[in-house]
FIRO-10737 format. One record per residue (C-alpha): x, y, z. Coordinates in steps of 0.05 Angstrom, whole numbers, padded with zeros to 5 digits, always signed. Example, Ala and Ser with C-alpha at 12.3 -4.5 7.8 and 13.67 -1.06 7.14 Angstrom:
2
+00246-00090+00156
+00273-00021+00143
END
This chain:
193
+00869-00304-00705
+00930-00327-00668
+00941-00379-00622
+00984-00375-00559
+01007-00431-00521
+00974-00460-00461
+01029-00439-00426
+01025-00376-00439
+00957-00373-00432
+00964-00398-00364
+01022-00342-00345
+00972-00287-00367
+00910-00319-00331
+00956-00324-00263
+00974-00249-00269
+00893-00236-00274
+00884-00276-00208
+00897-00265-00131
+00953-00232-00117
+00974-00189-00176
+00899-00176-00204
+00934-00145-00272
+00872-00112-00300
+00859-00137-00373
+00873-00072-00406
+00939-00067-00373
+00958-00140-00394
+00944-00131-00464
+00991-00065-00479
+01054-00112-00430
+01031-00174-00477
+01009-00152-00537
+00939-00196-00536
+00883-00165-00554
+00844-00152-00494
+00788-00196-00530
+00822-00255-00531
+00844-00232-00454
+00762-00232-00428
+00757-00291-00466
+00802-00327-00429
+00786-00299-00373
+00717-00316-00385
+00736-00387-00402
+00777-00392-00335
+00713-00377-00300
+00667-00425-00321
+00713-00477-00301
+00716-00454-00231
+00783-00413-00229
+00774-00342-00198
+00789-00281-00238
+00762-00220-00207
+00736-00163-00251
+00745-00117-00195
+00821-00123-00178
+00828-00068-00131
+00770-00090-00077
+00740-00159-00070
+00681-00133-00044
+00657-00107-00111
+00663-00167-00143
+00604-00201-00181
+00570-00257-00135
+00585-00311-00190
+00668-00290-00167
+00649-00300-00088
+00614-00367-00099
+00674-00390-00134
+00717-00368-00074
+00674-00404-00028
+00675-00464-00065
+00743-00462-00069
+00748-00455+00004
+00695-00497+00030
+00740-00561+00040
+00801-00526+00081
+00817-00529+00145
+00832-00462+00185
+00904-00467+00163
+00898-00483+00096
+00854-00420+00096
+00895-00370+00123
+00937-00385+00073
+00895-00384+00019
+00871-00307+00043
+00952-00288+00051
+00955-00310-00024
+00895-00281-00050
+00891-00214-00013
+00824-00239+00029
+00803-00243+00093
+00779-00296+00122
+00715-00261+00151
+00699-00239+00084
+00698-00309+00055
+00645-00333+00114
+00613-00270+00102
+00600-00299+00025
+00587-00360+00054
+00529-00339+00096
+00505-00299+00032
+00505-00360-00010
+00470-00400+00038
+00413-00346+00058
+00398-00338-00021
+00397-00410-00024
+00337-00413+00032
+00302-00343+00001
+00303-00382-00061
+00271-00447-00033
+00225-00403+00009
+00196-00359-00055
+00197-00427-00091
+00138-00444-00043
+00106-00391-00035
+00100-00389-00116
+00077-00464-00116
+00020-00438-00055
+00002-00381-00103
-00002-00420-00163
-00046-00477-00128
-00098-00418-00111
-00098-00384-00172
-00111-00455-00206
-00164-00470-00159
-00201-00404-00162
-00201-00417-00244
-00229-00486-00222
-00280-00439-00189
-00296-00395-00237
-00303-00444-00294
-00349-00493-00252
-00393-00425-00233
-00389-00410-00309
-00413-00474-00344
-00468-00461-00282
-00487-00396-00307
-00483-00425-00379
-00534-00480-00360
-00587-00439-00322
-00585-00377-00390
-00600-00450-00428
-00651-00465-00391
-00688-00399-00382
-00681-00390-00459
-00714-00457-00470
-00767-00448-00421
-00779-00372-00454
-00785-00411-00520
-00838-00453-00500
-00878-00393-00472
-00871-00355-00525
-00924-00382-00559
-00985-00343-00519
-00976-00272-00556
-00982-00210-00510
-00995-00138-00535
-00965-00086-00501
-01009-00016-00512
-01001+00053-00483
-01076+00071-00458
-01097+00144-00439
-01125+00131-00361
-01189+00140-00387
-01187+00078-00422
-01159+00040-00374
-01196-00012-00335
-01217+00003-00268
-01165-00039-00229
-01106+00005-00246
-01134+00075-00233
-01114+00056-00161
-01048+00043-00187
-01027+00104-00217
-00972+00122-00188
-00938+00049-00206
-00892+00057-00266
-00918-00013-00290
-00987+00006-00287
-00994+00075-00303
-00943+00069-00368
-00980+00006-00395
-01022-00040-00400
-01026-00112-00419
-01099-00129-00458
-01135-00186-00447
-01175-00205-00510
-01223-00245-00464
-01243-00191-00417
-01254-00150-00474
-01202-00091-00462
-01172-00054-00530
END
């Protein structure tokens, strides 16, 4: 890999920039870098704050990570040092409060969905509470019923099909009740089958 001298590096990143906006591709058959090494330092140039559009022909299209850097840029001049900033860079100066505003409304849609998540994740979390509380409820009252069952248990009941011939006066009048027309419970002391 070879290395080229800040300098030079510096010459090439300027023609990238505000108001030339060389497009990489176009830089690299003039120079003879490899257009890798070109987005890397172009990408390197970005991340410490200088602006290198990708679009060069309108700033509009360019990425919002490009804008913010223009606005930072920006944010400290006065309205002459401004102007003069947009003459250099090809910009208007509504466009860069245009970005502004942009950065500032994302900034307070962020904070706002930042609370509404917190508000949605304190009722979620508090109907689990809920649910768990109405669970180990549930979970007690099957414990109980089961022990209660198991103490019953112990009195044995037969259930028998009888023909209504058989069965004792009581439910004749009954007939048409499922529960007493379908069965019938015998009572070993009354003397029933």
């Amino acid at each position: 890999m070879k290395h080229y001298s800040q300098k030079r590096k510096d010459a090439v990143l300027k023609r990238m920039m505000q108001p030339e906006n060389a497009p990489v591709p176009m830089l690299a058959e003039e120079t003879g870098i490899s257009k890798v090494t070109l987005y890397d330092w172009r990408k390197h140039a970005i991340a410490k704050g200088l602006v290198v559009p990708e679009d060069t022909q309108n700033p509009e299209n360019w990425s919002a990570e490009y804008k913010f850097a223009v606005v930072l840029e920006t944010a400290v001049m006065n309205q002459a040092e401004l102007a003069q900033y947009c003459r250099k860079k090809g910009l208007f100066a509504e466009q860069i409060a245009a970005w502004k505003e942009n950065c500032l409304q994302g900034n307070a849609r962020a904070t706002n969905q930042s609370k509404e998540e917190k508000r949605q994740t304190q009722l979620a979390r508090g109907e689990v509470k809920q649910l768990k509380r109405e669970l180990r409820r549930k979970g007690e009252a099957l414990a109980e019923t089961a022990a209660k069952f198991s103490r019953n248990i112990s009195i044995p009941l037969t259930t028998v099909s009888l023909p209504i011939a058989h069965r004792p006066p009581f439910q004749h009048a009954h007939r048409h009740c499922p529960l007493y027309s379908a069965t019938a419970i015998t009572h070993p002391h009354r003397g029933y089958p």
